[in-house]
C-alpha positions as CSV (number, residue, x, y, z in Angstrom):
1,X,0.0,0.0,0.0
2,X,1.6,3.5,-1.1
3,X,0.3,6.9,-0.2
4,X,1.4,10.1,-2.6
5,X,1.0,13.4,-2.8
6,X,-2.6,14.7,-3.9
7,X,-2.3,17.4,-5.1
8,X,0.2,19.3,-4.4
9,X,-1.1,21.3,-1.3
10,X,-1.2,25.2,-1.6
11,X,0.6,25.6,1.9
12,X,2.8,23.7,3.8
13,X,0.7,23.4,7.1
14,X,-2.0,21.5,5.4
15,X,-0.5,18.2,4.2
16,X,-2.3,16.2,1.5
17,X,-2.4,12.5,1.2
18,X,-4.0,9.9,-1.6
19,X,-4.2,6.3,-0.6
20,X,-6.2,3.6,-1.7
21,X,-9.0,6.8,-2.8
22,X,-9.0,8.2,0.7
23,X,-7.6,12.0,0.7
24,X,-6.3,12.6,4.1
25,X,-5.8,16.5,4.5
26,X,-3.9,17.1,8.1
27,X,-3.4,20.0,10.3
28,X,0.7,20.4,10.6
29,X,1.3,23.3,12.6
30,X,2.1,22.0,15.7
31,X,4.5,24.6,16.9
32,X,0.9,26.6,17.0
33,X,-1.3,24.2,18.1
34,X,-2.8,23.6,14.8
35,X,-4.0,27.0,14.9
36,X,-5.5,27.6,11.3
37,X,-4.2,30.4,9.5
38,X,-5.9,32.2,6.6
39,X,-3.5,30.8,4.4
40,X,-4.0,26.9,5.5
41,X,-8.3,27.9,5.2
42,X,-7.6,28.7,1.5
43,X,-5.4,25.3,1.0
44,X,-8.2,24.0,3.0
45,X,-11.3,25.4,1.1
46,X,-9.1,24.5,-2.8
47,X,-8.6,20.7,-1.9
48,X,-11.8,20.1,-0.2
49,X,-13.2,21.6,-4.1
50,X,-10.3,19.5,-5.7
51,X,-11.3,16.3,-4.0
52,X,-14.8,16.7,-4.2
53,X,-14.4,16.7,-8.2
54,X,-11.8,14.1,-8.6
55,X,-12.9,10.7,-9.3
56,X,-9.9,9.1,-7.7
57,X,-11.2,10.3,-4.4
58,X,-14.1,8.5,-2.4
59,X,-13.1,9.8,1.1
60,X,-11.9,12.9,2.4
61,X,-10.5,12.9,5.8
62,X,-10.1,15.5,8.6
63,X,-7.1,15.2,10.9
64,X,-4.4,16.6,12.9
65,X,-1.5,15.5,15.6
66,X,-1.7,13.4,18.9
67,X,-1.8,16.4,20.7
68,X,-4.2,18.8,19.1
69,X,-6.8,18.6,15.9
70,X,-6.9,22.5,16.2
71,X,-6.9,25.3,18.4
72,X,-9.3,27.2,16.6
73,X,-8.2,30.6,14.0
74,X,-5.2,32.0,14.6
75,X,-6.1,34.8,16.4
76,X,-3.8,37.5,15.4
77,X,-3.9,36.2,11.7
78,X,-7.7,36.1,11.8
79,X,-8.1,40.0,13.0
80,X,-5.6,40.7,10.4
81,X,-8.9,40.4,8.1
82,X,-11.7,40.6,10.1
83,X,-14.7,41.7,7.4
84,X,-16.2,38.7,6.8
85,X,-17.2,38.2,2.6
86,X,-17.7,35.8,0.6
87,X,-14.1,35.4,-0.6
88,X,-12.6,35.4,3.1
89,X,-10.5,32.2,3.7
90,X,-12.9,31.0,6.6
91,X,-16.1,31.4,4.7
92,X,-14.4,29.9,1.8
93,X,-13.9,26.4,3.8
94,X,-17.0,26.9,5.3
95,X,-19.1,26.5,2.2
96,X,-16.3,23.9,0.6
97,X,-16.8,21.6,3.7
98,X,-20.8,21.7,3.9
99,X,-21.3,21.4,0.4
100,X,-19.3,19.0,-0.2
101,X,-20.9,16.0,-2.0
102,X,-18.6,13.3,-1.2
103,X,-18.3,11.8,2.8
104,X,-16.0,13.8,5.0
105,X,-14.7,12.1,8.4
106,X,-13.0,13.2,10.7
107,X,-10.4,12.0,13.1
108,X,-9.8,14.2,16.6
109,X,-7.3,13.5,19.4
110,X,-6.1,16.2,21.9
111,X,-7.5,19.7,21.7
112,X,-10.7,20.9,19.1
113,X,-11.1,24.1,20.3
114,X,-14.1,27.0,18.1
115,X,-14.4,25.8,14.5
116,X,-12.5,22.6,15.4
117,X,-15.0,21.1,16.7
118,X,-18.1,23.0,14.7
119,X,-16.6,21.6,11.6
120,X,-17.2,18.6,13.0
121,X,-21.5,19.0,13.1
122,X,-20.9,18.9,9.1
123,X,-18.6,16.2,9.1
124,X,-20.4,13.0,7.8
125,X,-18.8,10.7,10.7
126,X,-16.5,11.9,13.1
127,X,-14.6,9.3,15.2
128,X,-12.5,10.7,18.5
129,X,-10.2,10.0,21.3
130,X,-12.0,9.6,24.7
131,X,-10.0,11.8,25.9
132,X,-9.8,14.4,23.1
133,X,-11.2,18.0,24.7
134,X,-13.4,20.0,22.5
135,X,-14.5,23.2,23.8
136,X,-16.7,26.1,21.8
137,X,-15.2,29.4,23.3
138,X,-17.0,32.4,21.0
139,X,-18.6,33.7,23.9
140,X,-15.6,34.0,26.0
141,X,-14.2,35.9,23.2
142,X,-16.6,38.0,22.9
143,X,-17.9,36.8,20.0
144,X,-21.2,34.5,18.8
145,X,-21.1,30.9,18.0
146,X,-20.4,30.4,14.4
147,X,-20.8,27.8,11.5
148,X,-24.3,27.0,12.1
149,X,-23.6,25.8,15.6
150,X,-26.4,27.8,17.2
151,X,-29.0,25.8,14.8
152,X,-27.2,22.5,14.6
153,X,-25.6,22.2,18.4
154,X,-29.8,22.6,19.9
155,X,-30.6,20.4,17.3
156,X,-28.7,17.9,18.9
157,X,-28.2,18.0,22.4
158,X,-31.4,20.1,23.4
159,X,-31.9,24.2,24.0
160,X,-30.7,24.2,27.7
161,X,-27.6,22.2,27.0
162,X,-26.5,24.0,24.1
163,X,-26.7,27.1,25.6
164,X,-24.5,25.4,28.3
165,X,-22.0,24.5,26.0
166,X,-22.0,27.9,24.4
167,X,-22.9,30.3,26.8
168,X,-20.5,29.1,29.2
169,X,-18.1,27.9,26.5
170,X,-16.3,25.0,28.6
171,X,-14.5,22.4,27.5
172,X,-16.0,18.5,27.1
173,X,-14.3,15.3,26.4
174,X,-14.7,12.8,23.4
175,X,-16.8,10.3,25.5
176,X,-19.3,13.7,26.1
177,X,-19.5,14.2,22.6
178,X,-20.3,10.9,21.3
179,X,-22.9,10.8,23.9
180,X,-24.5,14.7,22.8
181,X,-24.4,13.3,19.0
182,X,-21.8,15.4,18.2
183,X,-19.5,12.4,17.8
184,X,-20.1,8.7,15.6
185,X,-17.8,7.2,18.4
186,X,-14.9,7.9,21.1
187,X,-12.5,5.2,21.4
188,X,-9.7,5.1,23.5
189,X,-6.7,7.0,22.5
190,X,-3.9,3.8,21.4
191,X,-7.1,2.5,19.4
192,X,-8.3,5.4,17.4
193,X,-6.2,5.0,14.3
194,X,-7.0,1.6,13.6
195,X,-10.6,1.9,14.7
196,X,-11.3,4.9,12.4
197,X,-8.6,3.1,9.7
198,X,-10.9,0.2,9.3
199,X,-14.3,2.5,8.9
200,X,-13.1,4.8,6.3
201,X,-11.5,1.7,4.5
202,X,-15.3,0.5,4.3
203,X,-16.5,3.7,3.5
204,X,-14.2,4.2,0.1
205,X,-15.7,0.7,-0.7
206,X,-19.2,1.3,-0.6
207,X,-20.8,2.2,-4.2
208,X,-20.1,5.9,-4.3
209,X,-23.2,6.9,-6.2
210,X,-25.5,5.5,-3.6
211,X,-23.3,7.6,-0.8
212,X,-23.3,11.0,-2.3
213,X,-27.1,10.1,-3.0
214,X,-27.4,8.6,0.6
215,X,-25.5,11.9,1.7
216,X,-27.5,14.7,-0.2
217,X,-31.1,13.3,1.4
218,X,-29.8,13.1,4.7
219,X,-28.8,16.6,4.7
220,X,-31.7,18.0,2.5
221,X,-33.8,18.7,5.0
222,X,-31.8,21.3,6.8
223,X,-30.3,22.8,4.2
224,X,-31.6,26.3,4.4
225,X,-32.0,26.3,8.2
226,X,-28.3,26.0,7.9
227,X,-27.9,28.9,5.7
228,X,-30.1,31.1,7.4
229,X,-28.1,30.6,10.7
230,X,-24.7,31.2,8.9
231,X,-26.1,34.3,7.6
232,X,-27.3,35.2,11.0
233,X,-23.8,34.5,12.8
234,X,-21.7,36.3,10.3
235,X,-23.4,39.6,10.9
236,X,-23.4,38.2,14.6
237,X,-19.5,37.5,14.1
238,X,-18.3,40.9,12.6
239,X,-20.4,42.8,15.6
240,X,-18.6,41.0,17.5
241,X,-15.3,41.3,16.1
242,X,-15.4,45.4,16.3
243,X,-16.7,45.3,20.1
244,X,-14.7,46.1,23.1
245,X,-15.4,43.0,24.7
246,X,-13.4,40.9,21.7
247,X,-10.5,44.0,22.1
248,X,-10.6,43.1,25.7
249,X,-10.6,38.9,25.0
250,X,-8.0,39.5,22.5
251,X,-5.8,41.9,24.7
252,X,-5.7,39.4,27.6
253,X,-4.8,36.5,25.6
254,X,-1.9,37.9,24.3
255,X,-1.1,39.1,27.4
256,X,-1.3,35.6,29.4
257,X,-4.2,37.1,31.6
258,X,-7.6,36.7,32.4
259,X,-10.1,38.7,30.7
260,X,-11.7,41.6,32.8
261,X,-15.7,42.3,31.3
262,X,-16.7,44.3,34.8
263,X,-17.0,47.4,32.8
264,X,-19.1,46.5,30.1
């Protein structure tokens, strides 16, 4: 069994992989925590497209390191272009990811932290370490939750324990998340490759047609609740983004402090 190159990936910190027609696209920024740039968003958003359209591909998979699937945007990067468009990086890989017509799994050990673990409610099985922490943070931020969370997270864990999870924004472990739905399964941590190995191996087999078909129904029916609530959290988001709660967030992380909202 050989793996290659496929295709060659737009930036370093996203690394591409083809094997046996299972694209493997992997977080490699570890010296950040797998924080996502703008520039690994675009890579991101181009060979989720790519893959979607190649027939050599049956699979796309999600992944990052041991210790962390992502930390969320790059924070300084992120308010480096904070107008949200349609071209922006983030809402570029938003839209590649949710429409994308082929299965998309993902694989999560250590630390999914904001859109590392929203990506995951349009993920088409998601398979994580028992111990893997996810956390949804917007509000501690001083922002609003984003990529459809505040439709799809109620959706599946119930009104008062979504607004748990994002009101309070605290961290929960992979054997929480399979339980709230957000997860297909947690498995321990030394058994997660092969467990999730042996799925998506099954996965590429299955007649393609009848999954993208499969794939398309399943998802038909809240297609435009989805986009209403995107539309709803970008202008949410960029509010956000200009208040002096997020300047105040920001500040203190960078200055290894907690944040101080008495004022506001």
């Amino acid at each position: 069994m050989t793996t290659s190159p496929f295709p060659q990936s737009p930036s370093p910190q996203i690394v591409a992989q083809l094997d046996q027609r299972i694209l493997t696209l992997s977080f490699n920024r570890p010296e950040r925590k797998n924080a996502l740039t703008l520039a690994m968003y675009s890579a991101l958003a181009e060979l989720i497209t790519q893959g979607d359209s190649d027939a050599q591909v049956r699979v796309i998979v999600l992944t990052g390191s041991d210790e962390f699937f992502t930390a969320g945007n790059d924070l300084m990067d992120f308010m480096n272009e904070p107008n949200i468009h349609p071209n922006h990086p983030v809402v570029r890989f938003i839209d590649a990811l949710r429409h994308c017509k082929k299965p998309v799994v993902a694989v999560v050990r250590g630390h999914a932290v904001g859109i590392g673990t929203t990506m995951l409610l349009h993920c088409d099985l998601v398979y994580v370490a028992e111990d893997a922490r996810l956390q949804m943070p917007f509000v501690n931020l001083g922002l609003c939750p984003e990529y459809a969370s505040s439709y799809l997270v109620p959706r599946l864990v119930g009104q008062q324990k979504a607004a748990e999870l994002l009101l309070l924004g605290e961290p929960f472990s992979g054997v929480d998340a399979e339980t709230m739905g957000i997860a297909t399964k947690a498995v321990p941590w030394d058994e997660l490759t092969e467990y999730a190995r042996a799925k998506i191996a099954r996965l590429a087999q299955q007649p393609p047609g009848a999954v993208q078909r499969s794939k398309a129904l399943l998802r038909a029916s809240t297609l435009s609740a989805v986009e209403a609530s995107l539309k709803a959290e970008y202008a949410g988001f960029a509010e956000g983004l200009a208040s002096d709660e997020c300047k105040e967030s920001v500040t203190a992380f960078f200055e290894k402090r907690a944040p101080d909202f008495s004022r506001f």
